[in-house]
C-alpha positions as CSV (number, residue, x, y, z in Angstrom):
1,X,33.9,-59.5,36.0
2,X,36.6,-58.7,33.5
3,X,38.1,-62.2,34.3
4,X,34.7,-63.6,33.4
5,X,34.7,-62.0,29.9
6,X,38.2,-62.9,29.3
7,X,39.0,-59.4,29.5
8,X,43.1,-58.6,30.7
9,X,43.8,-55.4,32.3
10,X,47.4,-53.6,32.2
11,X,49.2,-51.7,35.1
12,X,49.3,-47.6,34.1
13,X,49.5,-44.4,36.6
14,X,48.0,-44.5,40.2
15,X,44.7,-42.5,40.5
16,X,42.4,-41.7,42.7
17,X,38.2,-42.0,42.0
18,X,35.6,-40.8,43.2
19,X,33.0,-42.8,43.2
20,X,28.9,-42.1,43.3
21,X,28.6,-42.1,47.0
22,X,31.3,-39.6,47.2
23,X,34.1,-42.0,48.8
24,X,37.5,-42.4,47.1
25,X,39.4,-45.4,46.0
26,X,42.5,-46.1,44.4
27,X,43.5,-48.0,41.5
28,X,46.3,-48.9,39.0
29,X,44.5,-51.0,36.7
30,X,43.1,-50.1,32.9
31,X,41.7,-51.8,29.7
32,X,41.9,-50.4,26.4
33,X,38.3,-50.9,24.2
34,X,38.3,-50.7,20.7
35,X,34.6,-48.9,21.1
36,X,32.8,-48.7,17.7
37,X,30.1,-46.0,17.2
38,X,28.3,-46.5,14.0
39,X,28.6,-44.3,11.0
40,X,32.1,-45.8,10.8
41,X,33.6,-43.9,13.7
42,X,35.7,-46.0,16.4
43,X,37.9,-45.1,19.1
44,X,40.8,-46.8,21.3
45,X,39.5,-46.2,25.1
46,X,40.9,-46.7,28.1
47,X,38.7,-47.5,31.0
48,X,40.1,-47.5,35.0
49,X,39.3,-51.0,36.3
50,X,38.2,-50.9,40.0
51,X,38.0,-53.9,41.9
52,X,35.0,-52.8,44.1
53,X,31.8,-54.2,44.3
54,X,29.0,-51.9,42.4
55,X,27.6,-51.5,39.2
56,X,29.8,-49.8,36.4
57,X,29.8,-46.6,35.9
58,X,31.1,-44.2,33.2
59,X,33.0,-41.2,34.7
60,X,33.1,-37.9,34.1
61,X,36.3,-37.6,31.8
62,X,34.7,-40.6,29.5
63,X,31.4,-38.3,28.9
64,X,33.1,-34.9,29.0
65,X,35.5,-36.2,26.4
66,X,33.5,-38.2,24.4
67,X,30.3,-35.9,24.6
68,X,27.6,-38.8,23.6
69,X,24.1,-37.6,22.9
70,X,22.0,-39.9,24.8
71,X,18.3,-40.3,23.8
72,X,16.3,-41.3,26.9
C-alpha cells in the first residue's frame, strides 16, 4: 500500500511485533509522518511498516505515547 500512495519507507532497528492475533513478525522498515492535530499542534512520527496482509493497526506505544482522546 505505501507504494500505492507514493509513500518511501527507510531501514531503522530490527523489532519484533506482536500483532492482534497474538503471532509475532519481524520488521526493519519505518516512515516518518508529519501528523497534524489541530489547534496547531504537529508531531514527526514514526510508524513500523509491516509487509503482511491485514488492516492497519495503531500499536500500543503510538497510543500510550500519544494518549488521543477518542470520541466514539
Amino acid at each position: 500500500m505505501l507504494n500505492w500512495l507514493g509513500i518511501d519507507s527507510h531501514k531503522g532497528p530490527r523489532v519484533r511485533v506482536r500483532l492482534a492475533d497474538a503471532s509475532t513478525v519481524f520488521t526493519d522498515r519505518f516512515i516518518s509522518v508529519l501528523v497534524d492535530f489541530g489547534g496547531g499542534v504537529a508531531s514527526l512520527l514514526r510508524f513500523t511498516v509491516l509487509d503482511v496482509e491485514c488492516p492497519s493497526i495503531l500499536g500500543m506505544p503510538f497510543l500510550q505515547r500519544m494518549n488521543p482522546m477518542i470520541d466514539w
